[in-house]
VOGU-3710 file (C-alpha; in Angstrom, 3 decimals, decimal comma):
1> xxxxxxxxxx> -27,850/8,529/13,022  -28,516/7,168/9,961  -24,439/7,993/8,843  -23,705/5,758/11,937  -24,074/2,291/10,598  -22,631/2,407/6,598  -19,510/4,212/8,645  -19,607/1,288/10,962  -19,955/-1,133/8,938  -16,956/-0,113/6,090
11> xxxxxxxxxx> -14,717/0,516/9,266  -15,412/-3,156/9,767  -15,005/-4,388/6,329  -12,037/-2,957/5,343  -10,079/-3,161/8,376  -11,109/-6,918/8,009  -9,976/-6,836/4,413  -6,617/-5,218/5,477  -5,219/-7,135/7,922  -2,757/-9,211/6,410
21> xxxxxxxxxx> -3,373/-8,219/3,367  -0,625/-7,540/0,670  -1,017/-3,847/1,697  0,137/-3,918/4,924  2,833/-6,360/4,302  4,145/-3,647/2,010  3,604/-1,406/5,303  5,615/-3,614/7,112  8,410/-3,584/4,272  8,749/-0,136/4,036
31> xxxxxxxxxx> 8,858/0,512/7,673  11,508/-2,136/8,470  13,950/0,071/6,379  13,158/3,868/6,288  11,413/6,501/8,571  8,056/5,525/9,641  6,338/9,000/9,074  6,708/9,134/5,217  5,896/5,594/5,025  2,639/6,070/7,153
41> xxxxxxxxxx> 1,489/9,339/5,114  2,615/8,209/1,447  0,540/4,319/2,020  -2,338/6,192/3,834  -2,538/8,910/1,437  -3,020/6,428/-1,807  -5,181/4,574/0,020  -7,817/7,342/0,757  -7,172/8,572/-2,891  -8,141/5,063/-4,304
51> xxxxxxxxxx> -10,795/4,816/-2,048  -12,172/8,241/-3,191  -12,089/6,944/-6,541  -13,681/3,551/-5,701  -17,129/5,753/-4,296  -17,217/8,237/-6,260  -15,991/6,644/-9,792  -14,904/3,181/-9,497  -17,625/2,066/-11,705  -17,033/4,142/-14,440
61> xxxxxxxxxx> -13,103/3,632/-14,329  -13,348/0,240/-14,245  -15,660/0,004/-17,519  -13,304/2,455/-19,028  -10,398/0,457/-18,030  -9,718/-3,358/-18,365  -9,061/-3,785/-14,739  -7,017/-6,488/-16,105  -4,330/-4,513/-17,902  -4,399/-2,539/-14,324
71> xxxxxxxxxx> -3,522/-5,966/-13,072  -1,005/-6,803/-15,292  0,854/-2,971/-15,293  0,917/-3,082/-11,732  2,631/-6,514/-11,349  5,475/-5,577/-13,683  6,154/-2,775/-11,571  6,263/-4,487/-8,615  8,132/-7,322/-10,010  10,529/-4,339/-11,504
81> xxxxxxxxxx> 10,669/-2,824/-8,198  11,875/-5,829/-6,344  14,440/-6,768/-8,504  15,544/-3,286/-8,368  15,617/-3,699/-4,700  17,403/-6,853/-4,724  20,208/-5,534/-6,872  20,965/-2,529/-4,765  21,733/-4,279/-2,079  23,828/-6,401/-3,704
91> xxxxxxxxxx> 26,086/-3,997/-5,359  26,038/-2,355/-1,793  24,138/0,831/-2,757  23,802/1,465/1,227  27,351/0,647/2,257  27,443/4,566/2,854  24,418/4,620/5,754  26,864/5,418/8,607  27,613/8,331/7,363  26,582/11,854/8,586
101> xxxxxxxxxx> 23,785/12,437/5,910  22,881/16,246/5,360  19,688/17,580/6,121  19,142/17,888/2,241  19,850/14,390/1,608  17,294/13,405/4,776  15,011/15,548/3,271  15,231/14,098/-0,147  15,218/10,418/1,020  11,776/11,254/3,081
111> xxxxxxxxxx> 10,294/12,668/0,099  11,372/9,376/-2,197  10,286/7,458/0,905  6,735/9,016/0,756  6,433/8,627/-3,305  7,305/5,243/-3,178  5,348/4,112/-0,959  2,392/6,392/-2,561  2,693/4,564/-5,708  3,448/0,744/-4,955
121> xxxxxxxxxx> 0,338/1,655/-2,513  -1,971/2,552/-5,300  -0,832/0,293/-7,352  -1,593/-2,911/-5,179  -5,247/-1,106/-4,190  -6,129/-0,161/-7,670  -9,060/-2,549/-8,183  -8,694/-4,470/-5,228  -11,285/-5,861/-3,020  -11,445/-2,845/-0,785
131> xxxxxxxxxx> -12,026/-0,683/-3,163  -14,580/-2,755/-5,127  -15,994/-2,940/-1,455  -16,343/0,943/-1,051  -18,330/0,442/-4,430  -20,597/-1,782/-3,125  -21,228/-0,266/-0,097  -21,880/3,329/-1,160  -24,323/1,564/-3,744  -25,802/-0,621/-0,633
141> xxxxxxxxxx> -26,437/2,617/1,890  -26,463/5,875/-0,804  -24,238/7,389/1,755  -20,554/8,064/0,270  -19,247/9,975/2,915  -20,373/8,006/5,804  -18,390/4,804/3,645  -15,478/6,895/3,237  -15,073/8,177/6,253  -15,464/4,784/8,383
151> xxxxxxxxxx> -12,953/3,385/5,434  -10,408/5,751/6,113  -10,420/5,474/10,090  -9,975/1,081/9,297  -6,998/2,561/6,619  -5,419/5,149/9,212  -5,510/1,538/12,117  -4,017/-1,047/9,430  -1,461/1,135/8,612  -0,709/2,294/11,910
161> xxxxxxxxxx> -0,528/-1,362/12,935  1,949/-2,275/9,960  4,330/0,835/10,775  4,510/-0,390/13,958  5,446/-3,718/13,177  8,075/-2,894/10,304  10,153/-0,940/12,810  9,625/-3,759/15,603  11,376/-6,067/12,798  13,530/-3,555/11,944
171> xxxxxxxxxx> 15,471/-3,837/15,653  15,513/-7,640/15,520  16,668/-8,283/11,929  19,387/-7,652/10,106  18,957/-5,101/7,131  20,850/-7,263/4,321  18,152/-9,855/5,181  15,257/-7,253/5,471  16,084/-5,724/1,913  16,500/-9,298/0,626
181> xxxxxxxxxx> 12,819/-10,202/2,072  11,508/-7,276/0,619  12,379/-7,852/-2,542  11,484/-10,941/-2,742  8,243/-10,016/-1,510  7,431/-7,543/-4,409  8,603/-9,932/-7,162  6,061/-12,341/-5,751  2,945/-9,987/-4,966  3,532/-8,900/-8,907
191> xxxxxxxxxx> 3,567/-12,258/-10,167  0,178/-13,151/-7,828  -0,846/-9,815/-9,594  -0,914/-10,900/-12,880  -1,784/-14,418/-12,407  -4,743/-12,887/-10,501  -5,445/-11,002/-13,764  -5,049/-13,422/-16,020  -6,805/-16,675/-14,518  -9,384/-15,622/-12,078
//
């Protein structure tokens, strides 16, 4: 039993971490606006794969790599992102939606869905505290897969929470305001992303 309590404990952790964190409120963005499965697999996908990285190599990386510049990268792309966001809906880029789409074009959209949300995913966990806490607790117990596995199970709830929630929002809001919101919401996790790296 001795795999029982590190799994226990980083189910704990991290799903404590989680909730509310910037990750699932990027969940809860995605989900308000496109298909829930491809936002579910592409967030809980990077979040395993940085979590993979953070036991096995997270040290190492991090020496290698100014987790600062990480920082810094990833807030311009968010920033970049939401802008991008808030543009296309203004120039009414999804005027078209009531339109028959083709199961090509479905097809394609779930598969920019799932990238999307794969890489502002890994992006926002690169370096962040649950992954520095995967770190420390493979270090504390010697028992990676134990840590990984109970991380993974607290990943697979928060994100099945915020999916949940995104399309709950999704039936009560209107979509000009939910693509607004989400913008906005990226521009301001980059900027707290590179004020994070450069201050603190």
């Amino acid at each position: 039993m001795s795999w029982f309590v590190p799994l226990s404990v980083a189910f704990v952790v991290i799903f404590l971490a989680e909730l509310g964190d910037k990750t699932q409120l990027i969940t809860i963005s995605f989900a308000s606006k496109y298909p829930r499965l491809p936002v579910f697999l592409g967030v809980f996908l990077a979040m395993s794969i940085v979590t993979i990285i953070g036991v096995a190599v997270g040290a190492v990386l991090v020496s290698i790599i100014p987790i600062q510049t990480v920082k810094v990268l990833s807030g311009l792309i968010f920033i970049g992102f939401g802008v991008w966001t808030l543009i296309s809906k203004e120039e009414g880029l999804d005027e078209g939606e009531g339109e028959i789409e083709t199961s090509k074009y479905q097809e394609f959209k779930k598969g920019k869905v799932f990238s999307t949300a794969f890489l502002m995913t890994a992006l926002a966990e690169f370096g962040d505290k649950t992954q520095l806490a995967a770190i420390a607790l493979t270090a504390q117990y010697g028992e990676p897969l134990s840590v990984y596995i109970g991380a993974v199970l607290a990943f697979a709830v928060i994100v099945g929470i915020g999916v949940v929630l995104g399309r709950k929002i999704s039936e009560k809001v209107e979509s000009k305001w939910i693509e607004m919101g989400s913008g906005i919401l990226f521009i301001v996790l980059g900027i707290v992303f590179i004020v994070e790296a450069l201050f603190f």
